[in-house]
PDB file of N, CA, C and O in Angstrom:
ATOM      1  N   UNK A   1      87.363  93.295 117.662  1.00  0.00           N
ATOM      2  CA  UNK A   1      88.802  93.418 117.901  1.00  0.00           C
ATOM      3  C   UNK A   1      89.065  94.712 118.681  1.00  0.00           C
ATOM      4  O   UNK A   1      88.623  95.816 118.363  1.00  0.00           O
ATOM      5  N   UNK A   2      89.845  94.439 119.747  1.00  0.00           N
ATOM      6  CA  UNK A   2      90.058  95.710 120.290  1.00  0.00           C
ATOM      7  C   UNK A   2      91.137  96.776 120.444  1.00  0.00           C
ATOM      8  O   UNK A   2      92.107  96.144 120.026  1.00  0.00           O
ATOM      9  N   UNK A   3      91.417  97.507 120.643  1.00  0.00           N
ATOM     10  CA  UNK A   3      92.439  98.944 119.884  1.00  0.00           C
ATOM     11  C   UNK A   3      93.841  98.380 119.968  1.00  0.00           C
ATOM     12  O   UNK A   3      94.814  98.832 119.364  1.00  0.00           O
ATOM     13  N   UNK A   4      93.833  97.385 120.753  1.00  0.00           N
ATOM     14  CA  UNK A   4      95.237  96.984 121.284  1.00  0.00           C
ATOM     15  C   UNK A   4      95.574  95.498 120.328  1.00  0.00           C
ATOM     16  O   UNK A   4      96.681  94.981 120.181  1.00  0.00           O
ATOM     17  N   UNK A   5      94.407  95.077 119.821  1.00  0.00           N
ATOM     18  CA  UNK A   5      94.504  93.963 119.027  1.00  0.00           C
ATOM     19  C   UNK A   5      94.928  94.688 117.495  1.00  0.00           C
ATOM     20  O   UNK A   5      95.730  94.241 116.674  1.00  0.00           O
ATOM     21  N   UNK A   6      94.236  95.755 117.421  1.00  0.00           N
ATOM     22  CA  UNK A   6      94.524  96.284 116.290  1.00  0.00           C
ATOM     23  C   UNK A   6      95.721  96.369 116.141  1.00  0.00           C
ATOM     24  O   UNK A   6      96.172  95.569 115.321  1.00  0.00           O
ATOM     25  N   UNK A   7      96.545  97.137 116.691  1.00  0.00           N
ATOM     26  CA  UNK A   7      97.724  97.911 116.762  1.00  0.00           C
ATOM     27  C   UNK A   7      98.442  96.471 116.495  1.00  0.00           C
ATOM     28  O   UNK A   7      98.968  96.236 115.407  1.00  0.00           O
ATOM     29  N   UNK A   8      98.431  95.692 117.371  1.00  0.00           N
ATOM     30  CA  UNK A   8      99.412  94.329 117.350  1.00  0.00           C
ATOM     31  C   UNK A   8      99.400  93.770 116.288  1.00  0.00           C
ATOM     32  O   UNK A   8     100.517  93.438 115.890  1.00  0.00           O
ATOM     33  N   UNK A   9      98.056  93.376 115.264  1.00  0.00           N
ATOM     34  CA  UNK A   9      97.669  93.205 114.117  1.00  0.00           C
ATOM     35  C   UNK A   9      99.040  94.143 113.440  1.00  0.00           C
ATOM     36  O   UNK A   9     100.235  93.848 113.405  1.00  0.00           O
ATOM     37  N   UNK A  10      98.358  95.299 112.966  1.00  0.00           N
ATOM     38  CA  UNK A  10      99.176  96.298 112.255  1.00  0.00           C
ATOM     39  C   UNK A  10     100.559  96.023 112.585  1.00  0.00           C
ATOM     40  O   UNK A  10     101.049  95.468 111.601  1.00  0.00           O
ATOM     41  N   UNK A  11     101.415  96.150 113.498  1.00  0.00           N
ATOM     42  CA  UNK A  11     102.678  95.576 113.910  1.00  0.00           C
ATOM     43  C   UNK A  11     103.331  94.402 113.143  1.00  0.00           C
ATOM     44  O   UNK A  11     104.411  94.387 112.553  1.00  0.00           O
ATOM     45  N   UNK A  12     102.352  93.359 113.307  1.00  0.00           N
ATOM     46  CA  UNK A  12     102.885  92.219 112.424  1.00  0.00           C
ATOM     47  C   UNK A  12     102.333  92.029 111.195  1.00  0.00           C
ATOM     48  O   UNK A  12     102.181  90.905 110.717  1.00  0.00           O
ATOM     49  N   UNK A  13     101.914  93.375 110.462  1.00  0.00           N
ATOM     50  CA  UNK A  13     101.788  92.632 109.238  1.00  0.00           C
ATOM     51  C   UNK A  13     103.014  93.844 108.968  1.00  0.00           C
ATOM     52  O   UNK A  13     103.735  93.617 107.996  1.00  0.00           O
ATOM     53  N   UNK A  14     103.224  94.774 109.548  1.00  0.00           N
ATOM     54  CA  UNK A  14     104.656  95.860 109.258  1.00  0.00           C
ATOM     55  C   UNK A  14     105.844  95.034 109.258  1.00  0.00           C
ATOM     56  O   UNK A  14     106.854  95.197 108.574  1.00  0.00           O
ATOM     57  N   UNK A  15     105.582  94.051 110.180  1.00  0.00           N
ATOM     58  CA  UNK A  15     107.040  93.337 109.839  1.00  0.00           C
ATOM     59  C   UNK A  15     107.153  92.362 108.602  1.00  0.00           C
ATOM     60  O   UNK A  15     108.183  91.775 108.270  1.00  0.00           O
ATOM     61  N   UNK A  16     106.024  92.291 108.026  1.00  0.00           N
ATOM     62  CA  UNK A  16     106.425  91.101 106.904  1.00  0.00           C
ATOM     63  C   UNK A  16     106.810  92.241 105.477  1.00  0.00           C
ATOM     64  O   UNK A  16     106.996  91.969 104.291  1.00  0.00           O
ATOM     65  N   UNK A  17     106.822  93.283 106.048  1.00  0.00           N
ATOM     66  CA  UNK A  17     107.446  94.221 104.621  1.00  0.00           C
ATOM     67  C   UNK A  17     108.502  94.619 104.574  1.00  0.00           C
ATOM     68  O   UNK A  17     108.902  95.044 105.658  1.00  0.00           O
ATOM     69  N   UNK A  18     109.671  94.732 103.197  1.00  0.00           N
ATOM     70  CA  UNK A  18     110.943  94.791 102.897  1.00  0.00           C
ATOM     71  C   UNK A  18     110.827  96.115 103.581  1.00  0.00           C
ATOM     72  O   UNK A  18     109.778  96.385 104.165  1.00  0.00           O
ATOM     73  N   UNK A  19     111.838  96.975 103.553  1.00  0.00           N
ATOM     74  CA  UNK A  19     112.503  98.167 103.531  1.00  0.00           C
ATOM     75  C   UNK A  19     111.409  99.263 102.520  1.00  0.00           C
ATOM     76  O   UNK A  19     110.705 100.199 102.901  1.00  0.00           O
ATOM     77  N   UNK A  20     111.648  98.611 100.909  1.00  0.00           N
ATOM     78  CA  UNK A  20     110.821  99.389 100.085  1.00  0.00           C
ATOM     79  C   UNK A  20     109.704 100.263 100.341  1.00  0.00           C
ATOM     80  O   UNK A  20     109.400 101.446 100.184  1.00  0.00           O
ATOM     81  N   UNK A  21     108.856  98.403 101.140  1.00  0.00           N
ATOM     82  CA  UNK A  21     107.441  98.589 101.168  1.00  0.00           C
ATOM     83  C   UNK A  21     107.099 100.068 102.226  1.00  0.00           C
ATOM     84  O   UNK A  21     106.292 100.997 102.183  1.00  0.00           O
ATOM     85  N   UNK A  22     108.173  99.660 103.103  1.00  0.00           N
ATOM     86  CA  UNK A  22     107.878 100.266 104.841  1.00  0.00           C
ATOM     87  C   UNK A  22     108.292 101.826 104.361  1.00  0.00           C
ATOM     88  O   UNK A  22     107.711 102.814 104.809  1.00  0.00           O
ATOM     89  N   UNK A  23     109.367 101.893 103.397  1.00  0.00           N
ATOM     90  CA  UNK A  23     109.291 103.402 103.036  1.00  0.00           C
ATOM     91  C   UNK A  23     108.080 104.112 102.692  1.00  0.00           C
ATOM     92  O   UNK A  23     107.777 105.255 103.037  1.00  0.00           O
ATOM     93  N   UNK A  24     107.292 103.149 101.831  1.00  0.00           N
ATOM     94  CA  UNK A  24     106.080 104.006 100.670  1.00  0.00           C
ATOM     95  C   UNK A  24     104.988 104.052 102.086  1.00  0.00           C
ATOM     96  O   UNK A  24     104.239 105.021 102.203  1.00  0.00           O
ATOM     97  N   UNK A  25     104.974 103.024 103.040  1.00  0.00           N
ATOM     98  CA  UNK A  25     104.391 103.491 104.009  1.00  0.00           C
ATOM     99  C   UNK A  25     104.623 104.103 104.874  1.00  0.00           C
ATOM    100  O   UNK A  25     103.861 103.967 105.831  1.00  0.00           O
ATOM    101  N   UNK A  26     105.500 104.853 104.978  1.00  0.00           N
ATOM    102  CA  UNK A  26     106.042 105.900 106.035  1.00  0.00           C
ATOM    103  C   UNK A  26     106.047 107.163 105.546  1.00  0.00           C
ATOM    104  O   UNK A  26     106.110 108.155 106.272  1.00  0.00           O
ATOM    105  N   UNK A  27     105.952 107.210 103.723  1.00  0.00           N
ATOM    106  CA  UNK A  27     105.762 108.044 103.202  1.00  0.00           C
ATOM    107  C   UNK A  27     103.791 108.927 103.097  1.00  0.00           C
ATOM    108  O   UNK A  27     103.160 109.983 103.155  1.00  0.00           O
ATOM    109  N   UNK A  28     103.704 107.474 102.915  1.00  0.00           N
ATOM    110  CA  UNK A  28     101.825 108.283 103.426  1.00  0.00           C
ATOM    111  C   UNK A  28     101.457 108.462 104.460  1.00  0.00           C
ATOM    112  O   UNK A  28     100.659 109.383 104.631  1.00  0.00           O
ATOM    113  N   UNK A  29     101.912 107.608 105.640  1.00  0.00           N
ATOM    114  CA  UNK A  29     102.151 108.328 106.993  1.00  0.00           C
ATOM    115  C   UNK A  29     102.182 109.684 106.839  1.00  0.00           C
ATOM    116  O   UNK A  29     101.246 110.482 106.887  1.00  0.00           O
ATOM    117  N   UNK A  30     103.371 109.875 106.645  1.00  0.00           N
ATOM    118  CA  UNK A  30     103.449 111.655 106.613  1.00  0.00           C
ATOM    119  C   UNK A  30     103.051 112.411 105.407  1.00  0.00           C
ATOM    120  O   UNK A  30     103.454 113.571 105.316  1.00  0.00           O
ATOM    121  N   UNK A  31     102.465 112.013 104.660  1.00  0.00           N
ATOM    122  CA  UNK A  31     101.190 112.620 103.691  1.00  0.00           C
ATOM    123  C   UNK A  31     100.074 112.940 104.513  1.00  0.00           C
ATOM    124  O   UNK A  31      99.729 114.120 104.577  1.00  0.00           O
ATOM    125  N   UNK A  32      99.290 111.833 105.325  1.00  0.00           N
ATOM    126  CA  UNK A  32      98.462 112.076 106.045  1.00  0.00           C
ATOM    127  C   UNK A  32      98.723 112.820 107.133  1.00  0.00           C
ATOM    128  O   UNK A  32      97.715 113.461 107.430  1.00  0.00           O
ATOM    129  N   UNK A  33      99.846 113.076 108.040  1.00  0.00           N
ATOM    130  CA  UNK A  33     100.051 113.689 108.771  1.00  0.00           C
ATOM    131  C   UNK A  33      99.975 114.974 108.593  1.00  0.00           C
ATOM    132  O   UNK A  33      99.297 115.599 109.410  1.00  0.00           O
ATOM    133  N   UNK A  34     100.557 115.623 107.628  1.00  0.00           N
ATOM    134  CA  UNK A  34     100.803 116.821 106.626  1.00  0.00           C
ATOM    135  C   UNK A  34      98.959 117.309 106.383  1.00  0.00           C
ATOM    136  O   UNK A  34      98.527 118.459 106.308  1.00  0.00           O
ATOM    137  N   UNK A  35      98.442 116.466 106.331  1.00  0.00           N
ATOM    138  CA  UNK A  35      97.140 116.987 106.027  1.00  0.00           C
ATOM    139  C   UNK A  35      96.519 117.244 107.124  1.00  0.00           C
ATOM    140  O   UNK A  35      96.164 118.377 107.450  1.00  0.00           O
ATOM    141  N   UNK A  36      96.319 116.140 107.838  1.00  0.00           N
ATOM    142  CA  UNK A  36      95.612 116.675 109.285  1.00  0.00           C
ATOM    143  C   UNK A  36      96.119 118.010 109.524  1.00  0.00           C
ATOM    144  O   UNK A  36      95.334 118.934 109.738  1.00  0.00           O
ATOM    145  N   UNK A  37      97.443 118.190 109.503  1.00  0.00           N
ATOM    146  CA  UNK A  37      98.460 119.250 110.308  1.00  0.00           C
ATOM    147  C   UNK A  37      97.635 120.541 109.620  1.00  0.00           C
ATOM    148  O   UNK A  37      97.064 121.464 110.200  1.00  0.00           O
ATOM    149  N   UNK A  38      97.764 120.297 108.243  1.00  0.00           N
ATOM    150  CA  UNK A  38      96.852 121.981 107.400  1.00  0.00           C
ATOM    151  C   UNK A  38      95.642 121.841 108.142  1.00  0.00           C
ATOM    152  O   UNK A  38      95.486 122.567 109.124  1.00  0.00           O
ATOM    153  N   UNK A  39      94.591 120.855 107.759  1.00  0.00           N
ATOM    154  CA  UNK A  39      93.362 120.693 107.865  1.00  0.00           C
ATOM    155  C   UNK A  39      93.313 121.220 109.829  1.00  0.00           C
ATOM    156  O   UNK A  39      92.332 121.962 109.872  1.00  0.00           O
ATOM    157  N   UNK A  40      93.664 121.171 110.680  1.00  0.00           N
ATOM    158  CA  UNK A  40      94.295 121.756 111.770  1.00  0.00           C
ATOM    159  C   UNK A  40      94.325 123.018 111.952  1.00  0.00           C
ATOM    160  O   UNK A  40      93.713 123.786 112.694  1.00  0.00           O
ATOM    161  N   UNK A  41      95.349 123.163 110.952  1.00  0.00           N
ATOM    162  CA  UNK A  41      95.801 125.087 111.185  1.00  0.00           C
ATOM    163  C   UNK A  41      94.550 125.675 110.204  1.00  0.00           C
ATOM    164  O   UNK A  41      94.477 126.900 110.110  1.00  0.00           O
ATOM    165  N   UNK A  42      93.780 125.030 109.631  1.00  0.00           N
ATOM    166  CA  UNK A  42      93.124 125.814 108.645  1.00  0.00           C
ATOM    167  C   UNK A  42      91.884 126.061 109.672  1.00  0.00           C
ATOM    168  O   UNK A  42      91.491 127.227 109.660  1.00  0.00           O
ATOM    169  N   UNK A  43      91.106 125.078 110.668  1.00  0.00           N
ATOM    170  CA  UNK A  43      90.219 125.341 111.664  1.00  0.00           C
ATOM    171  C   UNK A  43      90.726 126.183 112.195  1.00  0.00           C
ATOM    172  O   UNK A  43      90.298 127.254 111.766  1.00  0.00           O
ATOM    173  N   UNK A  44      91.733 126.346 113.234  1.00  0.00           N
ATOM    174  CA  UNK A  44      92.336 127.329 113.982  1.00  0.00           C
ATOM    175  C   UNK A  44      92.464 128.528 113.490  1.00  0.00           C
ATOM    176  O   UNK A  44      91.843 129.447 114.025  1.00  0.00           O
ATOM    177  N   UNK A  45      93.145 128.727 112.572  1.00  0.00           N
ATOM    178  CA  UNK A  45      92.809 130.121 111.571  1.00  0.00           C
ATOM    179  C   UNK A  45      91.227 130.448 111.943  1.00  0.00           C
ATOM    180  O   UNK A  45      90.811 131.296 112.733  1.00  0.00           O
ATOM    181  N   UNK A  46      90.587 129.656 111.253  1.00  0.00           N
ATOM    182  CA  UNK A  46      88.859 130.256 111.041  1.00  0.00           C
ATOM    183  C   UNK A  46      88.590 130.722 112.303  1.00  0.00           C
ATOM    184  O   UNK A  46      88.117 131.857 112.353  1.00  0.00           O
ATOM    185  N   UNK A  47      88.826 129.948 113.669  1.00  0.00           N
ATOM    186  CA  UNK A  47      88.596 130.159 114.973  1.00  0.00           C
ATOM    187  C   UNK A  47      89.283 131.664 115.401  1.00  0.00           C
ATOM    188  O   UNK A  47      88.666 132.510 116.049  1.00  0.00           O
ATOM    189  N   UNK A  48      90.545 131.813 114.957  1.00  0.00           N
ATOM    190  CA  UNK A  48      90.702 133.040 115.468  1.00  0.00           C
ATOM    191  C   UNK A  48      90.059 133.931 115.038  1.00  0.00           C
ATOM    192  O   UNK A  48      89.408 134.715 115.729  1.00  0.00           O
ATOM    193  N   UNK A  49      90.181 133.945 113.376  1.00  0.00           N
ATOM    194  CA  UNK A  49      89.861 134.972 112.951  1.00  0.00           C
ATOM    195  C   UNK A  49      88.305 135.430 113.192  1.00  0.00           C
ATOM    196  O   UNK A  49      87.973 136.588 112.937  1.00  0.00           O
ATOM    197  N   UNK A  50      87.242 134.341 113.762  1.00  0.00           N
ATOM    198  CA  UNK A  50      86.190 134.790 114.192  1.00  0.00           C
ATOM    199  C   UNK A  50      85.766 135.201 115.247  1.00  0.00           C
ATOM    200  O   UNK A  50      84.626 135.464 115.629  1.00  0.00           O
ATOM    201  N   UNK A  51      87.253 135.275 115.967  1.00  0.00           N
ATOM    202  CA  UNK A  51      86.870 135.754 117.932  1.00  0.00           C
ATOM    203  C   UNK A  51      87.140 137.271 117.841  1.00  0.00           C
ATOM    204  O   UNK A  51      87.022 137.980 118.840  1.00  0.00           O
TER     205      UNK A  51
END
């Protein structure tokens, strides 16, 4: 399957969810986002602080 099949996949199974559902998933969305974002600044930190 390819990246674009994926995405389209993902798309339509987003639409078969109420409101509820699409919240709790928009909510780990930005759980995960939130983490990358530290996990991010926490490399960058190390990087400066070792130049």
């Amino acid at each position: 399957m390819s990246k674009g099949e994926k995405i389209l996949q993902l798309i339509k199974n987003l639409e078969k969810l109420d409101n509820e559902q699409l919240e709790q998933v928009n909510k780990s969305a930005e759980a995960c986002l939130i983490v990358q974002t530290l996990k991010s600044s926490k490399s960058l930190g190390a990087i400066i602080k070792n130049s």
